[in-house]
C-alpha positions as a Markdown table, in Angstrom:
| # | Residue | x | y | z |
|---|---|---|---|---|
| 1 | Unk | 4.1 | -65.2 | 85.7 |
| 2 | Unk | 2.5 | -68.8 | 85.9 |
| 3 | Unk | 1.7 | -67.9 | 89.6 |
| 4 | Unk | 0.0 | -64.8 | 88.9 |
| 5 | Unk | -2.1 | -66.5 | 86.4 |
| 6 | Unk | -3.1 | -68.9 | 88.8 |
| 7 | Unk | -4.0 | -66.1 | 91.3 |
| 8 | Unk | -7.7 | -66.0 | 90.2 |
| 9 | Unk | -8.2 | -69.7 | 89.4 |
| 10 | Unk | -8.7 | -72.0 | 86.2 |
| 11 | Unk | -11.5 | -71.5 | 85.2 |
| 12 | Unk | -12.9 | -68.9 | 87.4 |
| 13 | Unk | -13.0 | -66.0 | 84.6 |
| 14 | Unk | -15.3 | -67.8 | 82.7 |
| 15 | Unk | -17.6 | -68.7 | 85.6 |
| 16 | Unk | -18.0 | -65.0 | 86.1 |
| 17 | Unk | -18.8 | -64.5 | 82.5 |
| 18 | Unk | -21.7 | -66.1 | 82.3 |
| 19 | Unk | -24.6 | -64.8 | 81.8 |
| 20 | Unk | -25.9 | -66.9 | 85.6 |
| 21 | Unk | -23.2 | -67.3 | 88.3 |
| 22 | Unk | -23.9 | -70.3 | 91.1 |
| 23 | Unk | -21.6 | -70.0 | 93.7 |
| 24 | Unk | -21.8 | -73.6 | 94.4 |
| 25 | Unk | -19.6 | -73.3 | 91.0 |
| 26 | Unk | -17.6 | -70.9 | 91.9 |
| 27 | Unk | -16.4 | -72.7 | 95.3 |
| 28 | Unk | -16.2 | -76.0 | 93.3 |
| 29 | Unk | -13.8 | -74.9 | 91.2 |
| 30 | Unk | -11.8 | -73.0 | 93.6 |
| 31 | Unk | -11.0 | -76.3 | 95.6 |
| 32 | Unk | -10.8 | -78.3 | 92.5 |
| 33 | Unk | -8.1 | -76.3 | 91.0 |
| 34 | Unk | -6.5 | -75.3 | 94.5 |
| 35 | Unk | -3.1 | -77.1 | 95.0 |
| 36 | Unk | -2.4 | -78.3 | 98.7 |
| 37 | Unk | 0.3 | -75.8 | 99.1 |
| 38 | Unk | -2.4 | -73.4 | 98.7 |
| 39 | Unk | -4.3 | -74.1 | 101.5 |
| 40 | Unk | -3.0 | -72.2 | 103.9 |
| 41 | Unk | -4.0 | -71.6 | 107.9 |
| 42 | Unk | -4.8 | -68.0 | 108.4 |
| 43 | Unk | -5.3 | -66.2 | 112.2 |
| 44 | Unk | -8.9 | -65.3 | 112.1 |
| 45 | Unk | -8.1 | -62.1 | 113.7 |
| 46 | Unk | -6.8 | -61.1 | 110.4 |
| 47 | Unk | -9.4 | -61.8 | 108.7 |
| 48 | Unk | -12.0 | -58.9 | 108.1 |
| 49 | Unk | -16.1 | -59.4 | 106.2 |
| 50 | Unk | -16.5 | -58.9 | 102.4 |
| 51 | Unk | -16.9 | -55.3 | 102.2 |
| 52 | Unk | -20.4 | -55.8 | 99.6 |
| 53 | Unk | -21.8 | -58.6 | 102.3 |
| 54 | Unk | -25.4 | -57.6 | 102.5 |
| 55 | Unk | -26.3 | -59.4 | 105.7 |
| 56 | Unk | -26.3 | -57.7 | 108.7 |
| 57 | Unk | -27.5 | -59.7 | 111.2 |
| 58 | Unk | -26.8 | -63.7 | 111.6 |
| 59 | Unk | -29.2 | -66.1 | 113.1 |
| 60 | Unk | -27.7 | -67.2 | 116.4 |
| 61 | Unk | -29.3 | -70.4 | 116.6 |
| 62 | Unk | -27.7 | -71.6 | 113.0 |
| 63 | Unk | -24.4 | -70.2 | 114.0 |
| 64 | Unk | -24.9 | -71.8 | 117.1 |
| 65 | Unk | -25.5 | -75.3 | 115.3 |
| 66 | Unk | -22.3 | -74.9 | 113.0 |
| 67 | Unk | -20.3 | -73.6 | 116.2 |
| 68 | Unk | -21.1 | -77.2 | 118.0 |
| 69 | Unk | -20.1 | -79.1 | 114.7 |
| 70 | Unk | -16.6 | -77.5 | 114.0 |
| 71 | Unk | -16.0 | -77.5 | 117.8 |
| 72 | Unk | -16.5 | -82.0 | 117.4 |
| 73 | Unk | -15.3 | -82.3 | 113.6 |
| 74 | Unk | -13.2 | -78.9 | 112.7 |
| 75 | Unk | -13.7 | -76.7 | 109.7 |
| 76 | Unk | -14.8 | -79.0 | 106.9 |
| 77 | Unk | -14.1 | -76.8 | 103.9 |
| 78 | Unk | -11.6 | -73.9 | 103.3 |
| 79 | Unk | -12.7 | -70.4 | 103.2 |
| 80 | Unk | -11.8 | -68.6 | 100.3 |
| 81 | Unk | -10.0 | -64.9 | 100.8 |
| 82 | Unk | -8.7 | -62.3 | 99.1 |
| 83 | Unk | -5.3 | -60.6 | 100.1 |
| 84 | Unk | -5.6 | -56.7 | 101.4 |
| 85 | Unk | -3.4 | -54.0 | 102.6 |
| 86 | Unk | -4.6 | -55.2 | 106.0 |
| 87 | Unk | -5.0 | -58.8 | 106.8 |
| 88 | Unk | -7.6 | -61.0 | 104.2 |
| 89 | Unk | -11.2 | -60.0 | 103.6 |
| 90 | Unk | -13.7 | -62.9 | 102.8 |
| 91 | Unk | -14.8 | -63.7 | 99.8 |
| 92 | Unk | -16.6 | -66.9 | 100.8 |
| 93 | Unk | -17.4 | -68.8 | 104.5 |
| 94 | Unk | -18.0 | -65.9 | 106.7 |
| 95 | Unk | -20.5 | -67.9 | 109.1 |
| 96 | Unk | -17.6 | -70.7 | 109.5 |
| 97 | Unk | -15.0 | -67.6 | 110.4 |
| 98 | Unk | -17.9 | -66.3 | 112.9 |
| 99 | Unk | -18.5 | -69.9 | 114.2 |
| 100 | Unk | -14.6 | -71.0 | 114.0 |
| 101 | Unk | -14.7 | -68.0 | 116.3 |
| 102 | Unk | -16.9 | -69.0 | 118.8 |
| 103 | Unk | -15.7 | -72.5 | 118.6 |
| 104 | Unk | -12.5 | -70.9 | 120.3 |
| 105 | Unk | -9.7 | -71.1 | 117.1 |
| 106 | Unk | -7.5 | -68.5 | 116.1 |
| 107 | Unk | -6.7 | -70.2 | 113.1 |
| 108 | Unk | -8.8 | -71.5 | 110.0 |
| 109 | Unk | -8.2 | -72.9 | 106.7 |
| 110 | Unk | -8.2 | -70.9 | 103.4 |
| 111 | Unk | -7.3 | -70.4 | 100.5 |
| 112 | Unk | -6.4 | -67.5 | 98.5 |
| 113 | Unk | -8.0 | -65.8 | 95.3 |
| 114 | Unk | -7.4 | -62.4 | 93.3 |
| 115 | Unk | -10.7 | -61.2 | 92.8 |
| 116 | Unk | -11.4 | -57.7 | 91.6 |
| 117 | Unk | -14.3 | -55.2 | 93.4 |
| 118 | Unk | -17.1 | -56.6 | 91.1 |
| 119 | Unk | -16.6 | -60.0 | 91.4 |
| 120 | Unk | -16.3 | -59.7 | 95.1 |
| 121 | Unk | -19.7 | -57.8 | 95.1 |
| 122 | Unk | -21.1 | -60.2 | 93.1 |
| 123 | Unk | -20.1 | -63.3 | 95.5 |
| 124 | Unk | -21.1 | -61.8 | 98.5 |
| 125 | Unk | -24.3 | -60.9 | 97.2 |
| 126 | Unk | -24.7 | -64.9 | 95.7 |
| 127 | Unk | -23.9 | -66.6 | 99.0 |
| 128 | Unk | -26.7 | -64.8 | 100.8 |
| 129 | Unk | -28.9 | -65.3 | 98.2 |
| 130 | Unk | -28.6 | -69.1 | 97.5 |
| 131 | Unk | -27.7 | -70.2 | 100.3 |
| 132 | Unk | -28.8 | -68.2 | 103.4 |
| 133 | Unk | -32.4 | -66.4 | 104.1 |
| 134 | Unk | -31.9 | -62.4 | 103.9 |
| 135 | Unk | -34.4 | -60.5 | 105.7 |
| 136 | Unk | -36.8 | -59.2 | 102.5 |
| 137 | Unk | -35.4 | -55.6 | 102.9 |
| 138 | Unk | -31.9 | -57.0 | 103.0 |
| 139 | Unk | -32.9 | -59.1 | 99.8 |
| 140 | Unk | -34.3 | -55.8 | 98.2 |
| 141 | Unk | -31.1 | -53.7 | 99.3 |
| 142 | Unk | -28.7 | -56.6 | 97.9 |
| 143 | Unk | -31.0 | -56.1 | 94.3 |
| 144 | Unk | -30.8 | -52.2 | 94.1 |
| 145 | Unk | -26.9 | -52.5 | 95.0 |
| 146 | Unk | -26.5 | -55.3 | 91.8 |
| 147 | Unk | -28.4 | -52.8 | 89.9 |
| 148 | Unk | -26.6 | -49.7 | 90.6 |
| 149 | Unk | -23.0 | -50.7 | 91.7 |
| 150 | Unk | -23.1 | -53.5 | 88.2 |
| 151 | Unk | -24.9 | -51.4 | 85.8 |
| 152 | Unk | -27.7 | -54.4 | 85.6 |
| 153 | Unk | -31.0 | -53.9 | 84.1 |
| 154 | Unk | -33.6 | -55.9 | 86.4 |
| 155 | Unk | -34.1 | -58.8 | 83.9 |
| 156 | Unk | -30.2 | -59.2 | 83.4 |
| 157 | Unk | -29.7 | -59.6 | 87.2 |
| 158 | Unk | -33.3 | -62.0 | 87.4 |
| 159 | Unk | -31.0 | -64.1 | 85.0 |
| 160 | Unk | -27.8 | -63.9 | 87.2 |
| 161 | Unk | -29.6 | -64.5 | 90.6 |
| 162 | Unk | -32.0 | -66.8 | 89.5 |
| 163 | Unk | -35.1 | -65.1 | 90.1 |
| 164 | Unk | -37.7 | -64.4 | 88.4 |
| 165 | Unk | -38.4 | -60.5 | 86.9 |
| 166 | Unk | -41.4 | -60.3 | 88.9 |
| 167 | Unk | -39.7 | -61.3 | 92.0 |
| 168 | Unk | -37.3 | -58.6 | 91.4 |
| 169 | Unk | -39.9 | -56.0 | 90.6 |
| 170 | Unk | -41.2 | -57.1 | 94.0 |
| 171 | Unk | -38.7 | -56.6 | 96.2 |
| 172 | Unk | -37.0 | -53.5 | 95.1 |
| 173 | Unk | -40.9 | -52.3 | 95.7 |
| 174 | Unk | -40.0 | -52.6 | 99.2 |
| 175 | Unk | -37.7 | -49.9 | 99.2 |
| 176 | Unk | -40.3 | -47.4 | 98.2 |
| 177 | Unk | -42.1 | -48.0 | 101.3 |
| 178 | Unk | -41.8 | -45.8 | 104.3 |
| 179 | Unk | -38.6 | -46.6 | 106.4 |
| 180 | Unk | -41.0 | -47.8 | 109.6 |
| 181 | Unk | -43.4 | -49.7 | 106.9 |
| 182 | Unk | -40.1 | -51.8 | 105.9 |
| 183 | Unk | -39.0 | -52.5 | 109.2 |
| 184 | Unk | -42.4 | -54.2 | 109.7 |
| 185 | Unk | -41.7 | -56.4 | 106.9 |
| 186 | Unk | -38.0 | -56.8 | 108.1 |
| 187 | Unk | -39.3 | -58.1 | 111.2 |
| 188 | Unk | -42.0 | -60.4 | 109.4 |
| 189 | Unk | -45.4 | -58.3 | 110.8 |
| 190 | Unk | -46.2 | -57.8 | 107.4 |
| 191 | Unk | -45.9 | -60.3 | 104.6 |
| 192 | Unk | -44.7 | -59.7 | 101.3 |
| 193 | Unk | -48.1 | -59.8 | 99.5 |
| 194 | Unk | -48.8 | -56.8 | 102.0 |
| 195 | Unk | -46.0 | -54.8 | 101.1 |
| 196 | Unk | -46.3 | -55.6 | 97.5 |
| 197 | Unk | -50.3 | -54.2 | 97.6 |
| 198 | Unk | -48.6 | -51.1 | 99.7 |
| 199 | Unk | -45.5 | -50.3 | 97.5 |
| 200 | Unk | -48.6 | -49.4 | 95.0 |
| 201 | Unk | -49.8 | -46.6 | 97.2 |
| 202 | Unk | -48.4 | -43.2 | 96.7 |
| 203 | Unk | -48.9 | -42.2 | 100.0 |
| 204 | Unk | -47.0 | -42.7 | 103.0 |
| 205 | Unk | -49.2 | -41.8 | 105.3 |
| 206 | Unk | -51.7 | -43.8 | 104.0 |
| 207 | Unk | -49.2 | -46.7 | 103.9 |
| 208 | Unk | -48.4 | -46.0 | 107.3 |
| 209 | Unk | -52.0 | -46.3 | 108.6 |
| 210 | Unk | -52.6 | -49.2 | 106.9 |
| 211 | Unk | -49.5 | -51.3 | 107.8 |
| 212 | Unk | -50.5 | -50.7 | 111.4 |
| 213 | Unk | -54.4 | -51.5 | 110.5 |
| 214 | Unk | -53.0 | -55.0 | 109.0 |
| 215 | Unk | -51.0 | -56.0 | 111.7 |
| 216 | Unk | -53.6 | -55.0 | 114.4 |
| 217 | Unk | -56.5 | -56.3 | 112.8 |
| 218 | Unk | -54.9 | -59.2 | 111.4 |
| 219 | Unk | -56.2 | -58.1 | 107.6 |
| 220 | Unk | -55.7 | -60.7 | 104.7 |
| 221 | Unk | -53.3 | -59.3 | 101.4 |
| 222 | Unk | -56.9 | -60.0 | 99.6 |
| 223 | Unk | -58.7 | -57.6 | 102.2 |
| 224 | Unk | -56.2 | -55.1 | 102.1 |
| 225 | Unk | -55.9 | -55.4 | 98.4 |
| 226 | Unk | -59.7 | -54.8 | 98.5 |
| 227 | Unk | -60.0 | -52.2 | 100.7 |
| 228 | Unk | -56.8 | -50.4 | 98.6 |
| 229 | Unk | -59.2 | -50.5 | 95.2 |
| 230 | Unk | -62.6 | -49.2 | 97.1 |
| 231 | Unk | -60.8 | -46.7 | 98.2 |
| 232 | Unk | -59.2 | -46.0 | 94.7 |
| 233 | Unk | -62.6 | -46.0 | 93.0 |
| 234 | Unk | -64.3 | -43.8 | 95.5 |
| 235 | Unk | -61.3 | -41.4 | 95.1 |
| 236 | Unk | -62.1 | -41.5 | 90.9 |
| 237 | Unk | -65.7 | -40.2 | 91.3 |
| 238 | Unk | -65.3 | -37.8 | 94.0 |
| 239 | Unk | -62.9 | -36.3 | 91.4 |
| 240 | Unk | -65.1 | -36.5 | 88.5 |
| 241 | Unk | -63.2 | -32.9 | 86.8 |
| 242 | Unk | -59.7 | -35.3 | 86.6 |
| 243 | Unk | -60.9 | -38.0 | 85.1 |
| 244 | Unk | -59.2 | -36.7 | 82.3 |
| 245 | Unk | -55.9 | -38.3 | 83.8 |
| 246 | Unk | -57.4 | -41.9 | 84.3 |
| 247 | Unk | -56.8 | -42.1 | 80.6 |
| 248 | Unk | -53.3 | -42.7 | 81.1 |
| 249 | Unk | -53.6 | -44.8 | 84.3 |
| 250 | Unk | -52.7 | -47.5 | 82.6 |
| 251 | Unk | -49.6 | -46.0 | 80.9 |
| 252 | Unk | -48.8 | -44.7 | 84.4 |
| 253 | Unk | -48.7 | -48.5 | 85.3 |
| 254 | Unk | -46.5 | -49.3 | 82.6 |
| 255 | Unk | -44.0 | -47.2 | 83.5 |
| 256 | Unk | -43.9 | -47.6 | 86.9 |
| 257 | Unk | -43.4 | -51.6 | 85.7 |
| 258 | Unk | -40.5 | -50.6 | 83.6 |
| 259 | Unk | -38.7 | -47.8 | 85.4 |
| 260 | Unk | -39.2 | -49.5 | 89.1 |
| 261 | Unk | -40.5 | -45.9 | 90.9 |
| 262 | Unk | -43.3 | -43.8 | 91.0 |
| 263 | Unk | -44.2 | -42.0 | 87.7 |
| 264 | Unk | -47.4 | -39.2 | 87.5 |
| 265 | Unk | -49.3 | -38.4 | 84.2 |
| 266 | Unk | -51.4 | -35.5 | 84.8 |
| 267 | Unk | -52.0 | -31.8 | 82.7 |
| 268 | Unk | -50.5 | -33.4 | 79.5 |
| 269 | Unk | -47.2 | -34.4 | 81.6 |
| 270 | Unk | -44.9 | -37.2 | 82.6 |
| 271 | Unk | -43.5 | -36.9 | 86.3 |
| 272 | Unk | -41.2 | -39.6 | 87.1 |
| 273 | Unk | -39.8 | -40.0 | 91.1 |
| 274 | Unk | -36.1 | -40.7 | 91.7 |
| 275 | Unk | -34.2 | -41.1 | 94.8 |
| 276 | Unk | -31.0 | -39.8 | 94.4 |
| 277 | Unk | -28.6 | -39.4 | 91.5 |
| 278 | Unk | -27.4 | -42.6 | 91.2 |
| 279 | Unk | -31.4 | -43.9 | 90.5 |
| 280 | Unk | -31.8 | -41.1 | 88.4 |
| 281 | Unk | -28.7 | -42.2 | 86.1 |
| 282 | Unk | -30.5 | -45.5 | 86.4 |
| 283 | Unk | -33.5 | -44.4 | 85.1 |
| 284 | Unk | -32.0 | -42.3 | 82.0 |
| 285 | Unk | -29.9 | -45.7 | 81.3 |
| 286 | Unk | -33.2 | -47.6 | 80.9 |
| 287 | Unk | -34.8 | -44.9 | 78.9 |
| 288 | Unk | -31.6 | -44.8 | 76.6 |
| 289 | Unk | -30.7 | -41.3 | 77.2 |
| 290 | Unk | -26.5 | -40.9 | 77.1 |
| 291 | Unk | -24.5 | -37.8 | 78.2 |
């Protein structure tokens, strides 16, 4: 029994329980409490990513860097793993598996912890996010999946990553843009006070038109955030018979802020976007509306 108990750590239940998780916590006490029969050497080839791990691509050149230094000095710290069917999967230190890799071992040091799908989720998503640079629609991706996959409102996971709400709001505005209008933001043609003044636009191919005008004419977020309310105004008085609805604009605004998507007030009714069923079950949570 006393070795099951020590499968998740001392320690480590309680780290997860707070209301803000720091992984550089986490990792501390795994090797504090880890004995040194618990460090084990594991072949790299059975060792398989965190299944949540929201990066996709890994600079070469850091890798590269990391590579050199376990090549001269070895792997500093222990990874930390989790026991499958199959081999381990990584719960912490995939870049030193990647590099130990490339450095030419078939072995590296780790040790072993029992955590459950959440927790694993929630590490993977923490090491990117302190530690390493996600690309802004991986950041926004690794956000929605908190969100959805830990039943999170967005100023409980601001809390828990560290962020502020805003920032939150921000990113997960990314995802409303057009797939090609988020790859230009992936690739950093776009900045994110651009996409933040485009996520605002309802429409895509006016989103589209003016990604492309930003990037070839080199337009400033304050331009395009100009040329975005011109535009707006002009649109209010050639439709002088709906002004009616820019009475509620600014309850439109407000709920866009609080439900994070695209809501319509027009003929004395609410339309509010969803993507799929998962954001509408989001949506209903944050409206208090139970089965």
């Amino acid at each position: 029994m006393e070795i099951k108990k020590r499968a998740l750590g001392k320690g480590l239940e309680q780290l997860f329980n707070t209301e803000n998780l720091d992984l550089g916590s986490f990792e501390k006490s795994v090797y504090e409490t880890a004995t040194k029969e618990e460090i084990i050497e594991i072949p790299i080839d059975e060792l398989r990513p965190n299944p949540y791990q929201p990066r996709k691509v890994f600079h070469e050149e850091a890798l590269e860097e990391l590579t050199n230094s376990i090549k001269e000095h070895g792997v500093f710290q222990p990874i930390i793993v989790k026991k499958s069917i199959k081999g381990y999967e990584i719960i912490a230190g995939e870049r030193r598996v990647r590099a130990s890799k490339k450095a030419g071992l078939t072995k590296i040091p780790a040790i072993i912890r029992n955590l459950d799908d959440t927790q694993m989720m929630e590490i993977a998503l923490l090491e990117n996010l302190q530690r390493e640079n996600l690309s802004a629609v991986e950041e926004a991706v690794a956000y929605k999946t908190m969100i959805e996959k830990l039943g999170l409102t967005q100023e409980e996971l601001s809390n828990k990553v560290g962020k502020s709400r805003s920032h939150i709001t921000n990113m997960l505005g990314i995802l409303r843009l057009p797939k090609e209008v988020q790859a230009m933001v992936n690739n950093g043609e776009l900045t994110m006070g651009h996409a933040r003044t485009l996520s605002k636009l309802d429409d895509d191919e006016k989103i589209i038109q003016l990604a492309h005008d930003i990037v070839e004419n080199k337009l400033s977020v304050r331009k395009v955030e100009f040329q975005t309310e011109t535009a707006s105004k002009k649109n209010k008085v050639e439709k002088r018979p709906n002004e009616k609805r820019l009475e509620f604009k600014y309850a439109e605004e407000l709920l866009r802020e609080k439900l994070d998507t695209k809501v319509h007030i027009k003929e004395n009714k609410i339309e509010i976007s969803f993507t799929n069923v998962a954001d509408l079950n989001r949506i209903l949570d944050m409206i208090h509306i139970k089965e």
